[in-house]
C-alpha positions as CSV (number, residue, x, y, z in Angstrom):
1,X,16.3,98.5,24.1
2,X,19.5,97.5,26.5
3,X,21.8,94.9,25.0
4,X,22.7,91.9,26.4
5,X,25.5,89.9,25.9
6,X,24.9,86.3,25.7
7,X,27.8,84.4,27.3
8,X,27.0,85.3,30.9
9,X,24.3,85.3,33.1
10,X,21.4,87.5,34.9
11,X,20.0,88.6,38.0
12,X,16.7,89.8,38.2
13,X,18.5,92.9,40.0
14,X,20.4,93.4,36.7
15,X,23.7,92.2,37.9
16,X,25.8,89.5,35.5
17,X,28.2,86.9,35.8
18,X,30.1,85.6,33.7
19,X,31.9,82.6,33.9
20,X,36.6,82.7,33.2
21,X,38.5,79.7,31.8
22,X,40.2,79.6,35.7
23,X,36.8,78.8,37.5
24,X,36.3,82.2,38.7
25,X,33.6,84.7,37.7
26,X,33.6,88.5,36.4
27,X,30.5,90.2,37.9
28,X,29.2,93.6,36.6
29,X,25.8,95.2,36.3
30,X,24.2,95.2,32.9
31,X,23.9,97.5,30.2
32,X,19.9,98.3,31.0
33,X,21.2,98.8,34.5
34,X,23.6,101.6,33.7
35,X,21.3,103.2,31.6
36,X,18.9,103.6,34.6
37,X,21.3,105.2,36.8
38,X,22.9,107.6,34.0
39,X,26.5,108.9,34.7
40,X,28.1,106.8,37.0
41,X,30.1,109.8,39.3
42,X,31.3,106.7,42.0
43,X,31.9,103.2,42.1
44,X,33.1,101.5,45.8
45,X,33.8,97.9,45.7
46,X,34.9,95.5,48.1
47,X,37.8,94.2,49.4
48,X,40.1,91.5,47.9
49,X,40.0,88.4,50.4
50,X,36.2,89.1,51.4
51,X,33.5,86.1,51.3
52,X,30.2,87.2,50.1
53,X,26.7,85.6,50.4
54,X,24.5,85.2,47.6
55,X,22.4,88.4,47.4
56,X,24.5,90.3,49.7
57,X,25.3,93.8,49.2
58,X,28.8,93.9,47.6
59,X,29.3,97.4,45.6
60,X,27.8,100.9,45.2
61,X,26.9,102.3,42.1
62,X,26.2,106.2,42.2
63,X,25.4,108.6,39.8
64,X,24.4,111.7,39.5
65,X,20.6,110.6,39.6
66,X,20.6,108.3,42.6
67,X,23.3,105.5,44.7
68,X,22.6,102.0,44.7
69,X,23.6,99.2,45.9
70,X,24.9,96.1,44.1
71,X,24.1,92.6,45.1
72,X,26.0,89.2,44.9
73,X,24.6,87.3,42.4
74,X,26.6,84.1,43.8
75,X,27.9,83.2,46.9
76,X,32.2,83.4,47.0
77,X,35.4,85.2,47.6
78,X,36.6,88.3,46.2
79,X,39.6,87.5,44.1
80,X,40.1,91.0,42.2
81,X,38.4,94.2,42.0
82,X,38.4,96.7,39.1
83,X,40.8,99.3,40.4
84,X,40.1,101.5,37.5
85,X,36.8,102.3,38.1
86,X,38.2,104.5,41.1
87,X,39.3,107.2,38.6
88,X,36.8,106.2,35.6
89,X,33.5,104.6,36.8
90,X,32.1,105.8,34.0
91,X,33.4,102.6,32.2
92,X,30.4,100.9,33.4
93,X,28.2,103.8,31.4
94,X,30.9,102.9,28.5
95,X,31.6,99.4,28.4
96,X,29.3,97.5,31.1
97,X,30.3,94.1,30.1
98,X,33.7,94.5,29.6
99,X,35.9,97.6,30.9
100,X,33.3,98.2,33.6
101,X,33.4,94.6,35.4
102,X,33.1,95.2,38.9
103,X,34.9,92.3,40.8
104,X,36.5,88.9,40.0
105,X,34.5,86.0,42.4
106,X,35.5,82.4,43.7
107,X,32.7,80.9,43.4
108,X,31.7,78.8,46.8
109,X,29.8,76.2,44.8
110,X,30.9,74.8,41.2
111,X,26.9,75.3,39.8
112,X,26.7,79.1,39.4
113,X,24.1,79.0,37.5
114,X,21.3,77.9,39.2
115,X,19.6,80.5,40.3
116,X,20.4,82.8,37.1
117,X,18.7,83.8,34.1
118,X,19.8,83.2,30.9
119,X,20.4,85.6,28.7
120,X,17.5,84.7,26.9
121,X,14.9,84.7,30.1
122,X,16.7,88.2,31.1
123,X,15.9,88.9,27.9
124,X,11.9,88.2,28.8
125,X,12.4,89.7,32.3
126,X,12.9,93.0,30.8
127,X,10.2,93.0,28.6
128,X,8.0,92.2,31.0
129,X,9.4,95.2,33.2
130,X,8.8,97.6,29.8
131,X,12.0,97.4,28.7
């Protein structure tokens, strides 16, 4: 079974967010996630500066199984990007919800958690997906 940290919220697309002490968000893709891609061989992540919509596509995630896309689990601006995923993506195979963040958000709207699960209904979205 995939772990899942608690402190941060779900997608049903298996991104998370999770909420810094500055207002801004770290966004990643979860541990079950990672596991369904396998090796991570690329990562490409956006630019600094750009505003994203809420279910947008943001990054790509490719291993040596399949590509896909990443999706904006908020709507905001890119503050920071994990540069070192460039030359190590497989930190996300590694580390998912630390080392292997993805990108740093402004969120557009102070309620980010909306239209998130918790870690406890991602929890019961998994199961009911087999995992």
């Amino acid at each position: 079974m995939s772990q899942i940290a608690d402190d941060r919220s779900y997608t049903k697309s298996h991104e998370w967010v999770k909420p810094l002490p500055d207002g801004s968000v770290e966004i990643g893709i979860s541990d079950h996630a990672q596991h369904a891609l396998g090796d991570l061989v690329f990562v490409e992540v956006p630019d600094e500066g750009r505003e994203l919509d809420a279910g947008e596509a943001c990054a790509v995630v490719e291993s040596v199984k399949a590509a896909s896309d990443v999706y904006a689990p908020i709507a905001g601006r890119v503050l920071a990007v994990n540069a070192d995923l460039g030359s190590t993506p497989e930190l996300i195979n590694q580390d998912p919800y630390g080392k292997g963040w993805l990108l740093r958000l402004k969120p557009a709207s102070t309620d980010v958690a909306a239209e998130l699960l918790s870690a406890a209904d991602y929890r019961a979205h998994l199961a009911a997906e087999g995992d």
